[in-house]
C-alpha positions as CSV (number, residue, x, y, z in Angstrom):
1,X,-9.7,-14.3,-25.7
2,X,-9.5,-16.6,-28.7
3,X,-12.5,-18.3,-30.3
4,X,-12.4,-21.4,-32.3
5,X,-14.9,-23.0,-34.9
6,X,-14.5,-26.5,-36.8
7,X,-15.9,-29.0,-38.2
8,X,-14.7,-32.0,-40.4
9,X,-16.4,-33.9,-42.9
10,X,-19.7,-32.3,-42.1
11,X,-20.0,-30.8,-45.3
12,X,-20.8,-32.7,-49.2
13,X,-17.9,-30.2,-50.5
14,X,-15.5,-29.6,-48.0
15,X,-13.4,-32.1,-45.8
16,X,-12.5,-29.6,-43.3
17,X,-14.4,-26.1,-42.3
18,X,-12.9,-23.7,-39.9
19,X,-13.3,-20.1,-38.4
20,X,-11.3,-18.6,-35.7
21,X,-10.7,-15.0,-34.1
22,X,-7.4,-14.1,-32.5
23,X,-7.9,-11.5,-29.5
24,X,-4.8,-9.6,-28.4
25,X,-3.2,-6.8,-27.5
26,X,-2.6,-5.2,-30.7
27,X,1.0,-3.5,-29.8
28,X,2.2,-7.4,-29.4
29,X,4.6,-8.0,-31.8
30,X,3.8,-10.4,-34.5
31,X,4.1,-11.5,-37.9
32,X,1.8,-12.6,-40.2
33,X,0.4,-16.2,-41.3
34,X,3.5,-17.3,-43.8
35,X,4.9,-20.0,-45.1
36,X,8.3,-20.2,-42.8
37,X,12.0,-20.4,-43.8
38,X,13.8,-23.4,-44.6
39,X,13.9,-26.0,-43.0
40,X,10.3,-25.6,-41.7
41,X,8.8,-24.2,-45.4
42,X,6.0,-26.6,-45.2
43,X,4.4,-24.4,-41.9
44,X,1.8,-21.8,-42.8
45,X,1.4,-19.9,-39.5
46,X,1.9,-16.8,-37.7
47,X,4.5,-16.2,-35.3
48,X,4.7,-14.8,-32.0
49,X,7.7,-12.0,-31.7
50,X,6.7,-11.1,-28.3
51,X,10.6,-11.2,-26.2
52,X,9.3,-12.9,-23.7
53,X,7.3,-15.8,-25.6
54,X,10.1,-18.5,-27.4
55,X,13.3,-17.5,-27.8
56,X,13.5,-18.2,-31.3
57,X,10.1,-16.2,-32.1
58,X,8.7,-19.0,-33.9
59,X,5.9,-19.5,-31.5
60,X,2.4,-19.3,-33.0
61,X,-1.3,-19.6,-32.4
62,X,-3.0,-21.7,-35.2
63,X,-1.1,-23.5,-38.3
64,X,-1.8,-26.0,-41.3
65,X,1.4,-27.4,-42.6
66,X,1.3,-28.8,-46.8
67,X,0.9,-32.2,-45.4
68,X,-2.1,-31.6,-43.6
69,X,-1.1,-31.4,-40.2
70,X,-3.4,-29.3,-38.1
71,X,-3.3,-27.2,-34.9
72,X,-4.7,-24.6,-32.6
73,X,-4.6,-23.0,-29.3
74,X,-6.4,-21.3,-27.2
75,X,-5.4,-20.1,-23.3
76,X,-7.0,-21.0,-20.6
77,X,-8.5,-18.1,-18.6
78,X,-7.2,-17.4,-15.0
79,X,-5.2,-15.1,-12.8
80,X,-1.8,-14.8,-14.5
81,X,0.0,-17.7,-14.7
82,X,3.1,-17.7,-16.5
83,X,4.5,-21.2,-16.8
84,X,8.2,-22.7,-17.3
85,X,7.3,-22.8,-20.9
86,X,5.6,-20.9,-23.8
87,X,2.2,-22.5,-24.6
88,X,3.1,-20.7,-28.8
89,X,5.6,-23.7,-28.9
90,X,2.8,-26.2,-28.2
91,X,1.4,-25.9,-31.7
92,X,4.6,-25.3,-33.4
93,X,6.4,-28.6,-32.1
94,X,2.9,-30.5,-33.3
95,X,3.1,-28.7,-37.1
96,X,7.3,-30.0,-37.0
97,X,6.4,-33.4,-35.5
98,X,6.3,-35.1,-38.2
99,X,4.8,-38.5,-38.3
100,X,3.6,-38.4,-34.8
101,X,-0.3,-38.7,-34.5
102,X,-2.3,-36.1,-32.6
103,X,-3.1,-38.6,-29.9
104,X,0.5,-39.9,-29.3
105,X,2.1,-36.3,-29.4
106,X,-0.5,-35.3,-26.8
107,X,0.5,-38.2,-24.6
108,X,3.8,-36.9,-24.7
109,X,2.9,-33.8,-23.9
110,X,0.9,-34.6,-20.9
111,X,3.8,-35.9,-19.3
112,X,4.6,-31.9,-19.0
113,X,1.8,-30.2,-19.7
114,X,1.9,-28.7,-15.8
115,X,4.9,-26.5,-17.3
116,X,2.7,-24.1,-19.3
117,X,0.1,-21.7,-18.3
118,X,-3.2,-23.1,-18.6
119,X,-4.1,-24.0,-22.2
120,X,-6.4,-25.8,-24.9
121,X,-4.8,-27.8,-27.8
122,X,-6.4,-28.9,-30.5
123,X,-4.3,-31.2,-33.2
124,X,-5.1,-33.1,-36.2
125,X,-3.6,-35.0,-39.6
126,X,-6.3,-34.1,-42.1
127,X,-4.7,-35.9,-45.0
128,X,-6.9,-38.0,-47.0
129,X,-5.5,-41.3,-45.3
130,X,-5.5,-39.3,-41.5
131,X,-9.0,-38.5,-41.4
132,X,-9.8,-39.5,-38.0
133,X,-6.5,-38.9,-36.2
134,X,-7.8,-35.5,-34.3
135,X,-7.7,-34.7,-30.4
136,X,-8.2,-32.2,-28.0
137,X,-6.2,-31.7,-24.9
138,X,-6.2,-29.2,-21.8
139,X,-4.2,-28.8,-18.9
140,X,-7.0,-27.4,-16.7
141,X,-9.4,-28.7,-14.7
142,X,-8.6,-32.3,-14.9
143,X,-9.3,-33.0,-18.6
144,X,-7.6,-35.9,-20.4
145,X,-6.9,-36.1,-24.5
146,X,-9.8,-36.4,-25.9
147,X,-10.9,-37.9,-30.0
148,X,-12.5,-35.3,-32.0
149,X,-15.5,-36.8,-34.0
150,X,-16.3,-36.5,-37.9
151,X,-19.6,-34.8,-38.4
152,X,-19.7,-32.7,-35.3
153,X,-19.6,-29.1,-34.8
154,X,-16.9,-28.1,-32.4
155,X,-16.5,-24.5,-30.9
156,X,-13.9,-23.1,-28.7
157,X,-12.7,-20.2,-26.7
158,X,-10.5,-19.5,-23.4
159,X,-12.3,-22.5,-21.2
160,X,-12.3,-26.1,-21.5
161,X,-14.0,-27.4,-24.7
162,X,-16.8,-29.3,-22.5
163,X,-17.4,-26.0,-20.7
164,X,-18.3,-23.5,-23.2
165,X,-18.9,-19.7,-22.9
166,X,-22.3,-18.3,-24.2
167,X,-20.7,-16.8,-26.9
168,X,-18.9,-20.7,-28.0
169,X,-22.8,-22.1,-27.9
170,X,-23.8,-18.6,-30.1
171,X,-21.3,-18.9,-32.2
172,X,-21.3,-22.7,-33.1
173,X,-25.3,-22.5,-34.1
174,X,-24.4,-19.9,-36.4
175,X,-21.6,-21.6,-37.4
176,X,-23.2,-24.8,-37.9
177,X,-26.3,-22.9,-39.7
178,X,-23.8,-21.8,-42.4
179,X,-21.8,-25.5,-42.9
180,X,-25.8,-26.4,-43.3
181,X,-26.1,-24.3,-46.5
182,X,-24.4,-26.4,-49.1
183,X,-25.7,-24.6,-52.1
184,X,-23.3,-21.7,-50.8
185,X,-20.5,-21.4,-53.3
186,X,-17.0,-21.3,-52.0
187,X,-16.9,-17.4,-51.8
188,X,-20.1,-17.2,-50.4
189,X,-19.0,-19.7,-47.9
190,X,-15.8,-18.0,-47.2
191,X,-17.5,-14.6,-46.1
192,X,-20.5,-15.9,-44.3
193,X,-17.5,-17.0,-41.9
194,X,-16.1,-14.1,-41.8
195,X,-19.5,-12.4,-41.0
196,X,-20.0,-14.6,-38.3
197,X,-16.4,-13.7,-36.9
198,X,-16.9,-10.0,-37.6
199,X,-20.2,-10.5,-34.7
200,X,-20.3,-7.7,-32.2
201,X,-23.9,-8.4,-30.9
202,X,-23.6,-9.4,-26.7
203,X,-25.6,-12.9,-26.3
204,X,-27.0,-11.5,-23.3
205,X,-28.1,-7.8,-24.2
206,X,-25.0,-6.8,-21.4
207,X,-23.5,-2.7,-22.2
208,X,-21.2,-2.2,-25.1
209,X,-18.2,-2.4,-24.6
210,X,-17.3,1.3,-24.7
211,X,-19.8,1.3,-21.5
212,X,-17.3,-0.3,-19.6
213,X,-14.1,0.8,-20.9
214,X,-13.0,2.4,-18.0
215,X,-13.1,-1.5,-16.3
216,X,-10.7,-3.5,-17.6
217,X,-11.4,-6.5,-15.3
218,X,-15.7,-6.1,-16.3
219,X,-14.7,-5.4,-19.4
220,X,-12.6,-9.0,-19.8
221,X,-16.1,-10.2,-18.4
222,X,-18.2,-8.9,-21.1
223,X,-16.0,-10.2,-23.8
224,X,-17.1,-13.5,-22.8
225,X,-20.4,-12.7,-24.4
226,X,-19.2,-11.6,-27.8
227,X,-17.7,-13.3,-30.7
228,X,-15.9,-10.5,-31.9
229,X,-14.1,-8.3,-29.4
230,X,-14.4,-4.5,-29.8
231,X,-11.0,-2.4,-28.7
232,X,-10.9,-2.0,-25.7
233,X,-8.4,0.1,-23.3
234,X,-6.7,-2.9,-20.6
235,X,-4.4,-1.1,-18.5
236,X,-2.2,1.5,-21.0
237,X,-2.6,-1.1,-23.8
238,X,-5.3,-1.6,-26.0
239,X,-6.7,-5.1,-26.8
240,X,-9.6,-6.4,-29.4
241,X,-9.7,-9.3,-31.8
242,X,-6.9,-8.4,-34.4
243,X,-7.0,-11.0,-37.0
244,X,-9.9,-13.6,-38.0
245,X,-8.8,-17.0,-40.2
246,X,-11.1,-18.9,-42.6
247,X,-9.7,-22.2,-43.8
248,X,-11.0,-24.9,-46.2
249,X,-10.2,-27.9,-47.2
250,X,-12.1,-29.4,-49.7
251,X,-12.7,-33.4,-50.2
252,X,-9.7,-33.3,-52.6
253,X,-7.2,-31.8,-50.2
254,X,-7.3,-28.4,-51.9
255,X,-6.7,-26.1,-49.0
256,X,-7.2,-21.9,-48.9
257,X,-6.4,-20.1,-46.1
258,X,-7.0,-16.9,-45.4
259,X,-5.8,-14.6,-42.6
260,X,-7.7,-10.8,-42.6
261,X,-6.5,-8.2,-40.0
262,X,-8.8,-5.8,-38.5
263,X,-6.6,-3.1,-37.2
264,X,-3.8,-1.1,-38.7
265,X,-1.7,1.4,-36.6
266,X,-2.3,5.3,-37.3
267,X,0.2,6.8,-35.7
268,X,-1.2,10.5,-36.7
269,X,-4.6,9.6,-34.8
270,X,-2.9,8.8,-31.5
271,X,-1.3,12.0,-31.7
272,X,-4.9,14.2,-32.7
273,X,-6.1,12.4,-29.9
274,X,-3.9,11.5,-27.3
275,X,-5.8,8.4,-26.9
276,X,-4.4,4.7,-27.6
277,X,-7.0,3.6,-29.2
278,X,-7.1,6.1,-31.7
279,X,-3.5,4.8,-32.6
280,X,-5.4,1.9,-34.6
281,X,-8.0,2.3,-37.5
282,X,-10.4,-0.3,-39.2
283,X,-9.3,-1.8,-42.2
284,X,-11.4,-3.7,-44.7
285,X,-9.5,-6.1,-47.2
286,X,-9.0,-9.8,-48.7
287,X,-5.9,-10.2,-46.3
288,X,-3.7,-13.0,-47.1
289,X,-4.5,-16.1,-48.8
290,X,-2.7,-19.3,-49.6
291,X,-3.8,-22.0,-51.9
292,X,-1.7,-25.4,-51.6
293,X,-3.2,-29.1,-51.7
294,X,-2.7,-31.6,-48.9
295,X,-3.1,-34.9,-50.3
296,X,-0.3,-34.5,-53.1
């Protein structure tokens, strides 16, 4: 249960705003947002090591590439459905494309789209000269590519972008309330994002999520309503939102991302308390950043 903020040219500093959770079973293995080897060192993403996912691990979730190519997913939420294809490759094949547009390398996409598990894509080229070359595609529930506007607010999580979940609609007022504040410098800017990603508080008042633990199927339910998703036990594996990602570009292509984990494993606490969630701990720090310009 992803969640997804953006906005682009909204903002008298910044080109490009955006703020997104990744939820996830934290024993999934994965690697960090990196620049990737040669020949695809122009990719800062994280990568999918899951066996099952590409065969070449090089699958990912969200990415920004040193030209300014954009791109993020988010599954679609249904009974499992495990398609021909992994949906980690979707993004990765956009950030490699090259000089295809986001609307022409979603076209080609549609024309197999019914391979993957149910999905939304978002892709852009936010290079100086590519401003306005941003779409949105799913392949549930009928929806067709679809141009992302300058100026709006956008928000996203596991249904179809014109179908949001309460906590999409709570998330993009905050969200928008913060772009709004352009006295903010950039740090201040940068953790008000991460405050609004770090949100815990249900939209509809609904039990904790330690209320329902015991539920796995209530508890997916109740995660609907919150921005930021508590651990949780799902089956023998425990699942929360693991890493949250900031990134700004401002009106001169300089571009920081940062990628901050939530969770490190503490081996010593599962055993104390023969309980899987107590395999993980809190952590607070900066995370990872990268600075690079796009328009260069």
């Amino acid at each position: 249960m992803c969640i997804l903020f953006w906005t682009v040219n909204s903002h008298p500093k910044y080109r490009f705003i955006f703020a997104g959770n990744r939820d996830e079973f934290l024993d999934r293995p994965t690697a960090a947002a990196h620049f990737w080897p040669s020949p695809h060192e122009h990719i800062l993403a994280g990568t999918d090591l899951e066996a099952s996912a590409t065969p070449s691990h090089d699958g990912t979730w969200l990415g920004i590439t040193r030209d300014g190519r954009f791109a993020a997913l988010t599954n679609y939420r249904e009974q499992k459905y495990l398609g021909r294809r992994s949906r980690g490759a979707l993004t990765r094949d956009f950030l490699r494309s090259g000089n295809d547009s986001a609307i022409g390398y979603m076209k080609d996409l549609k024309e197999h789209a019914s391979e993957y598990g149910g999905f939304s894509l978002i892709c852009m080229n936010l290079k100086g000269d590519h401003q306005k070359d941003m779409a949105y595609f799913s392949n549930r529930e009928g929806v067709d590519i679809t141009p992302l506007s300058q100026g709006e607010i956008y928000g996203l999580s596991n249904s179809v972008l014109d179908k949001p979940w309460e906590k999409v609609d709570n998330g993009r007022a905050l969200f928008k309330d913060i772009v709004n504040q352009s006295h903010l410098s950039k740090e201040q800017l940068i953790e008000s994002l991460f405050d609004l990603l770090r949100t815990t508080k249900d939209t509809c008042g609904s039990p904790t999520m330690e209320d329902i633990n015991q539920d796995p199927a209530v508890a997916l339910e109740k995660a609907k309503k919150r921005i930021f998703i508590p651990l949780f036990l799902f089956g023998t594996s425990v699942y929360g939102t693991r890493t949250s990602t900031v990134i700004l570009v401002d009106h001169e292509g300089n571009t920081t991302f940062i990628e901050r984990d939530h969770y490190i494993a503490d081996e010593q606490g599962q055993r104390e308390d023969n309980d899987q969630k107590a395999a993980y701990k809190p952590v607070v720090d900066h995370g990872r950043t990268f600075y690079f310009n796009i328009d260069n």
